[in-house]
Each structure stands twice: as C-alpha cells, then as structure tokens.
C-alpha positions in Angstrom: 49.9 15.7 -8.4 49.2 12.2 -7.1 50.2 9.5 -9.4 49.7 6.7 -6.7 46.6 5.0 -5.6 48.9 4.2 -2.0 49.8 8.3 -2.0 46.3 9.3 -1.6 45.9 10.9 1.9 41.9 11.2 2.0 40.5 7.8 3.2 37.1 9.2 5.0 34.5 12.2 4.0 32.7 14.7 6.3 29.0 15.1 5.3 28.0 18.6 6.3 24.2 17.0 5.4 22.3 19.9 7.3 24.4 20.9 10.6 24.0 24.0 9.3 20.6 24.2 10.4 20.7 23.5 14.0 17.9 25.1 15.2 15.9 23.0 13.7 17.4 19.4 13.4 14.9 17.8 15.8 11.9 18.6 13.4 14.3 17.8 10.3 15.0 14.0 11.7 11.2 13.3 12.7 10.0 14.7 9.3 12.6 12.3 7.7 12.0 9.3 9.4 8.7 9.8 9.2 8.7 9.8 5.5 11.1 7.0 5.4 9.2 5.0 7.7 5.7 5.6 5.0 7.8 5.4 1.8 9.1 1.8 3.0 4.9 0.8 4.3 3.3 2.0 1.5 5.8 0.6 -1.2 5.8 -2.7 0.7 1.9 -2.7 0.8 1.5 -2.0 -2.7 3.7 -4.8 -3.3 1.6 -7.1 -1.2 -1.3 -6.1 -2.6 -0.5 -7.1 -6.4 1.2 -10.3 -5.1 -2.0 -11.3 -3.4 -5.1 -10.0 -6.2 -5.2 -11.9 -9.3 -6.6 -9.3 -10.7 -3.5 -7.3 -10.6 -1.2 -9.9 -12.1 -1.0 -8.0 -15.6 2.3 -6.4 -16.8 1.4 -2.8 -16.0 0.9 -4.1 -12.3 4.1 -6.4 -12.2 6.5 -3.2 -13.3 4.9 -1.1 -10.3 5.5 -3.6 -7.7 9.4 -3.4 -9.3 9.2 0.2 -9.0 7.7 -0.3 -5.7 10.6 -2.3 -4.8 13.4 -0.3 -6.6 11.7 3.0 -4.5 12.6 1.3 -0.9 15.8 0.0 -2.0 16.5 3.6 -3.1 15.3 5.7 -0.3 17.3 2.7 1.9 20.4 4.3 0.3 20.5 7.7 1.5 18.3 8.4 4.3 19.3 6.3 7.0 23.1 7.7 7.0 21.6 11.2 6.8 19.3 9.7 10.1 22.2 8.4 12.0 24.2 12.1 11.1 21.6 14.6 12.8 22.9 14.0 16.6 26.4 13.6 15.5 29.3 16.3 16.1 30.4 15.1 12.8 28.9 12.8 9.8 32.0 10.6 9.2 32.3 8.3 6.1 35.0 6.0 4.3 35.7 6.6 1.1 34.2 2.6 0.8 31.3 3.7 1.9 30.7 6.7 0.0 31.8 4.8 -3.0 29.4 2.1 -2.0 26.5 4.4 -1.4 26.8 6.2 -4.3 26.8 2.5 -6.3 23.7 1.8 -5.5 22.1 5.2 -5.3 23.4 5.1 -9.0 22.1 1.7 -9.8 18.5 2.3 -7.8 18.2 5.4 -9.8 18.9 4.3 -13.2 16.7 1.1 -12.8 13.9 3.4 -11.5 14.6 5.6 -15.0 14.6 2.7 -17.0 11.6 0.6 -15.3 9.6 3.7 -16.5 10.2 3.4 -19.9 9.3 -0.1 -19.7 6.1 0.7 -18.4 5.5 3.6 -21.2 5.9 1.2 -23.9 3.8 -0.8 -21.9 0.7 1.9 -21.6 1.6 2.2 -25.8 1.3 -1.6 -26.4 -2.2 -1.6 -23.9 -3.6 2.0 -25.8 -2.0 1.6 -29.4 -2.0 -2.2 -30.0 -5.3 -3.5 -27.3 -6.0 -6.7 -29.4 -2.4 -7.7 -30.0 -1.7 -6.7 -26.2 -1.7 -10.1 -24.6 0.5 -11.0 -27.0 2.8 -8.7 -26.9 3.4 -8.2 -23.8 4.0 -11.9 -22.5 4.9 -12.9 -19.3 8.5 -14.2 -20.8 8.9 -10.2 -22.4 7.6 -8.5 -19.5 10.6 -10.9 -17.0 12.9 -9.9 -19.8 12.4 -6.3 -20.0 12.4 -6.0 -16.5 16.3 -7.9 -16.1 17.2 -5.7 -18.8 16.5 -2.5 -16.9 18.5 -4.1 -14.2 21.4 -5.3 -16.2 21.7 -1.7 -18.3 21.4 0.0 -14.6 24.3 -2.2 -12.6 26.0 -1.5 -16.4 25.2 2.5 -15.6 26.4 2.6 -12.0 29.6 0.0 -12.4 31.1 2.3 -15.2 30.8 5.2 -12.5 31.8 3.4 -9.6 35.0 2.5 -11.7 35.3 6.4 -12.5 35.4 7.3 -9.2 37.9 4.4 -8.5 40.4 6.5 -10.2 40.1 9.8 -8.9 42.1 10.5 -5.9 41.5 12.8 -2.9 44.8 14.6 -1.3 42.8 17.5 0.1 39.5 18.8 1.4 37.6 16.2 3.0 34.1 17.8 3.4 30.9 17.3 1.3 28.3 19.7 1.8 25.8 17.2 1.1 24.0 14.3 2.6 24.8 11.9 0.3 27.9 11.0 -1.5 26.9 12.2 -5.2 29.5 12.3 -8.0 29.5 16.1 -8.6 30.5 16.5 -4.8 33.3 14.0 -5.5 34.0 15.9 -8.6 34.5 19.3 -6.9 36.7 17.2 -4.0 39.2 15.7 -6.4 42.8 16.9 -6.5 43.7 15.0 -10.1 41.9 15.5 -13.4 38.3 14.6 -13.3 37.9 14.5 -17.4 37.0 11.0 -17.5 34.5 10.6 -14.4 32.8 13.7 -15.9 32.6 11.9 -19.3 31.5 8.8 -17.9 28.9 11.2 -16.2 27.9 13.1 -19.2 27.5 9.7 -20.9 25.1 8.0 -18.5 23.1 11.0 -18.1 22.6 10.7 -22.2 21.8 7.2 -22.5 19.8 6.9 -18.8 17.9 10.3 -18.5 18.2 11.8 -22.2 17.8 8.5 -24.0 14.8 7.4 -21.8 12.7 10.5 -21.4 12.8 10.6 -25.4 11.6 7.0 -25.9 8.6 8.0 -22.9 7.7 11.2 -25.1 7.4 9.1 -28.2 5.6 7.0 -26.7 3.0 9.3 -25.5 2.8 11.0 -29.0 1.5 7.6 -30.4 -0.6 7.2 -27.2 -2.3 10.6 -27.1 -3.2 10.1 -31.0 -4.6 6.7 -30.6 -6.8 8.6 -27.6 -7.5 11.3 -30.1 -9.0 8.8 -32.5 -11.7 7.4 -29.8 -14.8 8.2 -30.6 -16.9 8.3 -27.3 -15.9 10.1 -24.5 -15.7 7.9 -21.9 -13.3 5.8 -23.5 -11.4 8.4 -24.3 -11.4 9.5 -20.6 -10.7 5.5 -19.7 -8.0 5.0 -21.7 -6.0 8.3 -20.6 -6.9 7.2 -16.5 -4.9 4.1 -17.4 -1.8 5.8 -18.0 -2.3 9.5 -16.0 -0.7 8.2 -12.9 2.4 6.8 -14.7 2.5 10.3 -16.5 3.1 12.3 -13.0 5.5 10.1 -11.9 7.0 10.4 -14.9 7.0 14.2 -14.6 7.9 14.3 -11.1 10.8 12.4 -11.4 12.1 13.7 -15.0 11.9 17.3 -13.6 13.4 16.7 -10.3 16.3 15.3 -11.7 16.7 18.5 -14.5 16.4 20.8 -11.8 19.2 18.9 -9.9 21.5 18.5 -12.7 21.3 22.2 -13.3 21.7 23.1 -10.1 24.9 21.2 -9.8 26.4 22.1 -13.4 25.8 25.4 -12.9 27.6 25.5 -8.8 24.0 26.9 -7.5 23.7 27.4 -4.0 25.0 23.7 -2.1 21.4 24.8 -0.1 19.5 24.6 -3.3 21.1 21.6 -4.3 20.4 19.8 -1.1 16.3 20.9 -0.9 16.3 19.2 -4.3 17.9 16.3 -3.8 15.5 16.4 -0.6 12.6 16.2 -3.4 14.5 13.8 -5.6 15.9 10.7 -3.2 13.2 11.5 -0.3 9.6 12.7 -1.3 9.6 11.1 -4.8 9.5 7.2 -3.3 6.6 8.2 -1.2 4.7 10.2 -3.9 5.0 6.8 -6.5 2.7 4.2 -4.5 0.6 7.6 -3.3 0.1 8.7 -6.8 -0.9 4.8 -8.3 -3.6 4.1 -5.0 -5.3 7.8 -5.4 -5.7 7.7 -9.6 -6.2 4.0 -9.9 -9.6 2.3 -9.5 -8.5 -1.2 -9.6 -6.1 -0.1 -6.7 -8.7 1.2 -4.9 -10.8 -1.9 -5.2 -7.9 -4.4 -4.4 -6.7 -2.8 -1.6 -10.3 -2.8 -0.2 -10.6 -6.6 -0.4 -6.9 -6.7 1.1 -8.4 -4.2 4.2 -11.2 -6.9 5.1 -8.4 -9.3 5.0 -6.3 -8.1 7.7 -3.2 -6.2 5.6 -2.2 -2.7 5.1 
C-alpha cells in the first residue's frame, strides 16, 4: 500500500469521455458547442436584462441573474475539456487539473443547490407573508443569503477537494468519463477511500438532502397559502410566480438522484455519462429557457431590451 504522497506513481488521467463512439464524434462536438455556446448567450442575456430593467431589480430577479451566472461558470467547467478531447488520440489530464476541475464543478454545483433554496424561501416570503415581503426580504438579507450560499458551497467543495488530496493513485489511470467526478476517483484509488466517501456521503446530506427538504417545506406552506385564495385568477397568479422556479427545481433535483444512483449502484459508465450529459450540459440551458418562456415580466423586459439593440 502507498503510505507516501512522493510514492504515488499516477500524476495524469485519461478521460475515455466518448471515444467510444467514433462514428459519431463530429455531430457529438457540434451539438456540444452549440449548446455551450446558447447556455453561455442566453444566461449572459438574462443577466443583462435584469441589470438594465428597473423593474426586475426585486430579490426573486437578483437570485436568477446569480443562478444565471453560477450556470456559465458551471457549464465553463466541464464542457470545454470534453470540446478540446473529441479530435484527440487521447484526453490527457493532471491530476491538478482534475482536482481543480472537480473543485469548481463541486463548488458551481452546490451554489446552484443552495441559490435555489434561497429563492424557495423567497417565493414563501412573496406568497405566504405579501405585506411583510419588502421587509423581509431586504436588499442587505437578499446580499447576505446569497454570500452564504457561496461561503457553505466553497465550504462543500474545499472539504472534498481535501478528500481527494489524500487518496493516492498507483494504478489504473483511465476515467471513463468526461469529467473528473469523485466516484471515478473513488473506483481509481489504490488506498482506502472511507474518508472521501464519508466526506461525500456528508455533502450529499447537507447540500442535496438538506436543501430539497427545506424547498419541499417551503412549497407545503406555499401551495396552502394558494389553497386559501379565494378567486381564481389569483390563485392562478400566484402559482405562475413560482412554476418556473418549480421545474428547475425538479429538473435539477431529479437529475442529480438519477446520477447518484447510477453511480452507487456501478450502472452502466454509458448511463452514467448520458446523465451527467443532462445534468452539467442541458440543465444550464433549460434555467434561463424555462424563466423567459413562463415569465411575463421576462417577456416584457426583454421586449424593451430588443428595441434597444441587445439580445
């Protein structure tokens, strides 16, 4: 067993990614970077766009445009390395770069989980508390809520990183992945793994388990405050305000199950990589997609923002 950090012989990775698909790499790498190339213009314009409309500078709005943000700075992570792979004989990494791409795949992710709660309790505070909204969901609150999802997500990813730090490699150098992801590092390690996969176990509680129970709490309260409208039409108004935080909600919760499963469980590396495929690629595009085609006051901004020359 190697006890050293200067014995360990492994000091680059070999992402598979999808060379075993040859026959079709060319359509692979243009559907890619076409997404990539959208994800990064639409999240960027949506960002514009509730910089620039006063009428968007509310709290609901000023979480999106950090999702927005959080979205490009995610999908920057993974899919330009998985770009530059597809003509290459062989997809070579370090082991600092995997560790560093995995960092802030970690840290992107988790703020993106933890971003969404803030805006849940936001759509609860908006639906559940409308006269004491303003109030209690100041500008100071909202800047504060919004560091905090970054601080508990660079909390989230360093604990991880340092996990990995202190595995060591002496064998098989090939991930059959396109990204550096800790249960590929897991399966790679030739020393015991007990405490990365505890670290693992934990963040996965406190960042996915923890936060999808605080959403669903939050949407019990929400759907009975809805129940309790009398008319109609505000019922239907005040379920529009938070339906397109609900998909994206969805989306990303059951993405991630399905890819936690499928990597707990050593399904098919092919099944793991389509969903992952869903998870790091199509889900960034989807957000700002899903906010311009269910929200009004979208609609109407980025109409004014059209006549002015932008997106």
């Amino acid at each position: 067993m190697v006890r050293g950090r200067n014995l360990t012989e492994i000091t680059y990775f070999i992402l598979l990614g999808f060379s075993d698909l040859p026959r079709i790499v060319t359509v692979l790498f243009t559907v890619f970077l076409s997404i990539y190339i959208t994800t990064v213009t639409l999240n960027l314009c949506l960002i514009i766009l509730i910089r620039m409309d006063s009428h968007l500078h509310t709290p609901m709005y000023f979480f999106l445009s950090n999702l927005s943000f959080i979205d490009i700075c995610y999908v920057t992570t993974t899919v330009p390395k998985m770009l530059s792979g597809f003509f290459q004989e062989k997809q070579i990494i370090t082991f600092l770069g995997c560790t560093v791409q995995y960092f802030f795949f970690a840290l992107t992710g988790l703020s993106e989980s933890c971003v969404m709660t803030a805006m849940a309790y936001d759509r609860y505070a908006a639906i559940c508390n409308p006269l004491l909204y303003s109030s209690i969901m100041s500008p100071t609150l909202c800047i504060r809520m919004v560091l905090g999802c970054y601080l508990a997500a660079f909390s989230g990813s360093i604990s991880q990183l340092c996990a990995i730090l202190q595995l060591h490699f002496c064998g098989q150098n090939i991930i059959n992945h396109f990204i550096c992801d800790m249960p590929q590092l897991l399966k790679l390690s030739c020393t015991d793994t007990f405490f990365a996969r505890l670290i693992l176990a934990v963040v996965v509680v406190v960042f996915g388990v923890a936060n999808a129970l605080l959403i669903l709490i939050s949407y019990v309260y929400i759907v009975l405050s809805i129940l309790k409208i009398t008319s109609a039409k505000g019922r239907s108004k005040a379920f529009n305000t938070c339906a397109s935080h609900l998909t994206v909600v969805t989306l990303f919760y059951v993405s991630s199950v399905v890819i936690y499963l499928s990597s707990s469980t050593g399904s098919s590396s092919t099944i793991d990589r389509f969903a992952s495929v869903f998870y790091t690629v199509l889900i960034p595009v989807l957000n700002p997609l899903i906010y311009s085609l269910r929200n009004q006051e979208i609609k109407d901004a980025l109409k004014k923002l059209s006549k002015r020359g932008y997106c």
